[in-house]
Backbone as numpy.savetxt, mean C-alpha at the origin, in Angstrom:
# Nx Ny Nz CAx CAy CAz Cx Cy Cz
-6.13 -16.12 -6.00 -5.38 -14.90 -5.78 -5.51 -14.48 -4.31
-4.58 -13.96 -4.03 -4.62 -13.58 -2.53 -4.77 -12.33 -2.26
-6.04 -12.16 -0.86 -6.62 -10.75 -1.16 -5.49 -9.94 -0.04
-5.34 -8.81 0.25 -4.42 -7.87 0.85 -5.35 -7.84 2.03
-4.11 -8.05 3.04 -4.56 -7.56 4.62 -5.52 -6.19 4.90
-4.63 -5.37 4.42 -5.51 -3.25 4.87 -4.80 -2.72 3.27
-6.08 -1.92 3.17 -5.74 -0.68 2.32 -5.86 0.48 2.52
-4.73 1.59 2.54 -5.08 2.83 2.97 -5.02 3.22 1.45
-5.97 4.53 1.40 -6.02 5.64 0.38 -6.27 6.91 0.81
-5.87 7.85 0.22 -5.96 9.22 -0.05 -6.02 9.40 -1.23
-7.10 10.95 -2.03 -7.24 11.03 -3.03 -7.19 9.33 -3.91
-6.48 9.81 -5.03 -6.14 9.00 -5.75 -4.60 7.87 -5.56
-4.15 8.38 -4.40 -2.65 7.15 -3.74 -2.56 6.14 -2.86
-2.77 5.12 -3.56 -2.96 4.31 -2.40 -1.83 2.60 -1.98
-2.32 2.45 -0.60 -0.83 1.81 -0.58 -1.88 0.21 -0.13
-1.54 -0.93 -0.30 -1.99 -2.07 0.01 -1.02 -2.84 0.65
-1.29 -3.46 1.71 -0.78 -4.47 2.56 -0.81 -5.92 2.56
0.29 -6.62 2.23 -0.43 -7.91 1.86 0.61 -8.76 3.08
-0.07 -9.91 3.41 0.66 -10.70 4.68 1.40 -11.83 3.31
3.32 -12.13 3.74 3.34 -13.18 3.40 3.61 -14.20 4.55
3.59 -15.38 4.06 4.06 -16.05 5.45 5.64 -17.15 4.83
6.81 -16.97 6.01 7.64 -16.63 5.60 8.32 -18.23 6.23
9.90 -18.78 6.28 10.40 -19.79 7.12 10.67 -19.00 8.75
10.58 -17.49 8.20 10.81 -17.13 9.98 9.63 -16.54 10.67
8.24 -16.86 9.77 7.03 -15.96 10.37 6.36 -15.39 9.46
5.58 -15.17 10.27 4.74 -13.67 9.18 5.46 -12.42 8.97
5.51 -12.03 7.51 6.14 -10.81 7.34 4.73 -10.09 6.81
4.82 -8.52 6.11 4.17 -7.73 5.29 4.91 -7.41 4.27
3.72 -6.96 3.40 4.79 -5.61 2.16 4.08 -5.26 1.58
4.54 -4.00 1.09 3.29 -2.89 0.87 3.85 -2.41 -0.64
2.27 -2.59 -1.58 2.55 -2.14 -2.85 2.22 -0.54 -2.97
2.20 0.18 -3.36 1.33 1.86 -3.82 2.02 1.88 -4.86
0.49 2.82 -5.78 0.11 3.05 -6.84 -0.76 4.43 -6.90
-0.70 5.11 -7.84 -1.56 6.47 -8.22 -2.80 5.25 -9.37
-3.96 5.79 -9.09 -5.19 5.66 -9.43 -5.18 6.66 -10.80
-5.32 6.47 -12.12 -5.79 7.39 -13.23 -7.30 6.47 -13.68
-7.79 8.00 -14.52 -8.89 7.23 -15.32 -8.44 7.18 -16.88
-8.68 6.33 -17.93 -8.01 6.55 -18.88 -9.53 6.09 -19.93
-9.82 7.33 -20.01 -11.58 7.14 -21.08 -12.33 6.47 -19.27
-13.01 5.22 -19.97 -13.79 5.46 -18.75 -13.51 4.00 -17.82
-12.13 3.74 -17.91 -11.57 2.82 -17.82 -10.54 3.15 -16.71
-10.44 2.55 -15.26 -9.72 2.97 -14.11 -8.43 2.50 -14.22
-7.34 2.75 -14.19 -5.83 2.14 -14.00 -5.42 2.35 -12.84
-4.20 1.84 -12.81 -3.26 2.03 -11.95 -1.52 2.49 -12.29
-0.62 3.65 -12.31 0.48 3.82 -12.07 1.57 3.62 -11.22
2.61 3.27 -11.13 3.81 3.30 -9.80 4.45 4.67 -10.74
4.20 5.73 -11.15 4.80 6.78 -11.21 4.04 7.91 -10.41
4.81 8.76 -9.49 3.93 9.60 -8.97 4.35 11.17 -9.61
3.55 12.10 -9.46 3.77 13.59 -9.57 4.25 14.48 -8.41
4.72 15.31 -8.38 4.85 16.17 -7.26 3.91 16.59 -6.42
2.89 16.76 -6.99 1.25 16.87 -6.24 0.99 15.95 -5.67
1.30 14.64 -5.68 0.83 13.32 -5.10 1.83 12.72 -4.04
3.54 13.52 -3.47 4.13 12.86 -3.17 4.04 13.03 -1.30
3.00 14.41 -1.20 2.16 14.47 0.35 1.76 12.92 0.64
0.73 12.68 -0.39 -0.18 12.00 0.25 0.12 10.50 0.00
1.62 10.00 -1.16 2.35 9.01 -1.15 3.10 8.78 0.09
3.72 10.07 1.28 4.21 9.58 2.20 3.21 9.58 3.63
2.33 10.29 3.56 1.58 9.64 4.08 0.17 8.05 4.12
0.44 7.51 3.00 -0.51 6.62 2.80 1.17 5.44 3.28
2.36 5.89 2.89 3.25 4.94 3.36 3.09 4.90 4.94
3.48 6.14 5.78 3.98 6.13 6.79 2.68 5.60 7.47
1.08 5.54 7.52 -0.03 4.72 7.74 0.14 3.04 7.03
0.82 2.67 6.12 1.03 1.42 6.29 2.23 0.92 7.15
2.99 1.38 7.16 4.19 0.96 8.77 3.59 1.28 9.89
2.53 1.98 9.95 1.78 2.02 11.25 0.92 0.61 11.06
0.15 0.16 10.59 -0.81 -0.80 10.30 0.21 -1.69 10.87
1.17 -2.22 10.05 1.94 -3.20 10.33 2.66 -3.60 11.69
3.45 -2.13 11.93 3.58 -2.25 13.71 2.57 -2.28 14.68
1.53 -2.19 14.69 0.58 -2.47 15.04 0.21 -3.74 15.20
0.14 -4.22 13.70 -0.40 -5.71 13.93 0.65 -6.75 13.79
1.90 -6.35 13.36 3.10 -7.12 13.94 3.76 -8.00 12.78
4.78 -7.91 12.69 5.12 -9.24 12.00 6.30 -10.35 13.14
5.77 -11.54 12.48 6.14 -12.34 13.45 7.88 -12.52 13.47
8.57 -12.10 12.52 9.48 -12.38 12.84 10.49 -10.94 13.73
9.77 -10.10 14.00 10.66 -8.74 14.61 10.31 -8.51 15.85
């Protein structure tokens, strides 16, 4: 399995970065998910709440930073 480049989180939202490598280069792409506990058992959601959609656009707009930063090869 292939592990993810950077992970940002806040609270419970968090976004993961994974490198693919592509015919024109290295690209990225970024999964996010809300964190629940369900009994004593941790999950993961792609549905968010209104309370969570602060810190969904900021855990995004810190992964397009990560990425312009560290570049993808084909842009």
């Amino acid at each position: 399995m292939k592990k993810p480049m950077h992970e940002i989180r806040f609270g419970l939202v968090k976004a993961v970065i994974w490198r693919n490598q592509t015919k024109s280069g290295q690209r990225h792409n970024v999964t996010v998910c809300r964190l629940f506990k369900n009994g004593d058992v941790w999950k993961e959601s792609a549905q968010f709440g209104r309370d969570d959609l602060p810190l969904l656009a900021k855990v995004v707009d810190l992964a397009h930073t990560w990425i312009f930063v560290h570049g993808d090869d084909a842009e």
